[in-house]
N, C-alpha and C positions, 0 to 999 in steps of 0.2 A: 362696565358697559363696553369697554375694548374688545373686552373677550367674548361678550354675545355678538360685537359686530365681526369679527374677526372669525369665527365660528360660523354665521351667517354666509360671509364672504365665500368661507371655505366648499361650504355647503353648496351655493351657488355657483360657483365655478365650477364644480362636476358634473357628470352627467346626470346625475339624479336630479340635482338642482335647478341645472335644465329644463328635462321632464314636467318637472314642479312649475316652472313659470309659464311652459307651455299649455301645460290642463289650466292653469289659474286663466291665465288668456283663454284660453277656448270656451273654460266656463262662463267667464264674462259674457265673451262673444252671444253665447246662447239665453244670455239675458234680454238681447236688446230685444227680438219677438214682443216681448212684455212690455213693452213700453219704457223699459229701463237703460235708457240711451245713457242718461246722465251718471248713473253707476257705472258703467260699459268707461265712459271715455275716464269718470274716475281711477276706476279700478288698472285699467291701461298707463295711467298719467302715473299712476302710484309705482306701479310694474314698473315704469321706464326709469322713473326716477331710480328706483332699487338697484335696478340693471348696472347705470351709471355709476352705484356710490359702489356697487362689487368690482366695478374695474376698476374705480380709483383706489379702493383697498389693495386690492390683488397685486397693480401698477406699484402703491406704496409698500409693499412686502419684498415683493419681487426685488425690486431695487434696492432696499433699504440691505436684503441677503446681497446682491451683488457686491454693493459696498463695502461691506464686511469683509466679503471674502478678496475683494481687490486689495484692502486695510494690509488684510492678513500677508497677502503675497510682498507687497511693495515692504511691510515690516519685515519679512522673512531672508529677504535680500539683501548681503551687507551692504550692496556697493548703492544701493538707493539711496536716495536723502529721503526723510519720512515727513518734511512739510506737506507732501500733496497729499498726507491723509486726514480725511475731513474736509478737504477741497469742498465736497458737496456743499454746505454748509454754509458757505463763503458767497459775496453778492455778486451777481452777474458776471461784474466789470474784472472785479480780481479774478473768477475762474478767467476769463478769456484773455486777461495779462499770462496768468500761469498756464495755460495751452499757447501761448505764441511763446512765451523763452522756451518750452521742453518742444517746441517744434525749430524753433530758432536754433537750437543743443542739438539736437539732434541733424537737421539739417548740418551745423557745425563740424559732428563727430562722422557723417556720412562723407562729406566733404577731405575730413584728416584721412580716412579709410580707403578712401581712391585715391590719391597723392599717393602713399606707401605702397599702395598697389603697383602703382604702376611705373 
């Protein structure tokens, strides 16, 4: 089932995909003349919902490849420590503990770097 939705997504997200939801909508549109209102706003309610679960795909891809390739770099480098891979993961409170010491360290090692400067 991943992979027909993921496929779908795919689909969606191009231009063709597009296209496709645009004629679906317009075909509806040209329903309602008939007295087919309630199909109209179904068939709309349907499209919209669709729309949404292709950006939350897309959104869930996109990111999930960022991650990876952040994984990859932060592994790649000796001098990193490699607990902050998988951060995603982790609940709220501990990400934004681990973004204030690597800003805290940071700020720290910005701080050593102008003293020696100057």
């Amino acid at each position: 089932m991943d992979h027909f939705l993921f496929r779908m997504a795919d689909f969606l997200s191009r231009p063709p995909g597009f296209y496709f939801v645009i004629l679906a909508m317009a075909g509806s549109t040209a329903l309602v003349p008939f007295g087919l209102t309630n199909v109209v706003t179904y068939a709309l309610s349907v499209a919209a919902i669709v729309i949404t679960s292709v950006v939350l795909i897309q959104g869930y891809r996109d990111t999930a490849a960022i991650h990876a390739k952040l994984d990859e770099i932060i592994m790649s480098m000796h001098a990193t420590r490699n607990e902050v891979v998988g951060l995603e993961h982790e609940h709220p409170e501990h990400i934004a503990a681990a973004v204030e010491q690597r800003e805290a360290e940071a700020g720290a090692q910005a701080g050593a770097t102008q003293a020696t400067t100057i």
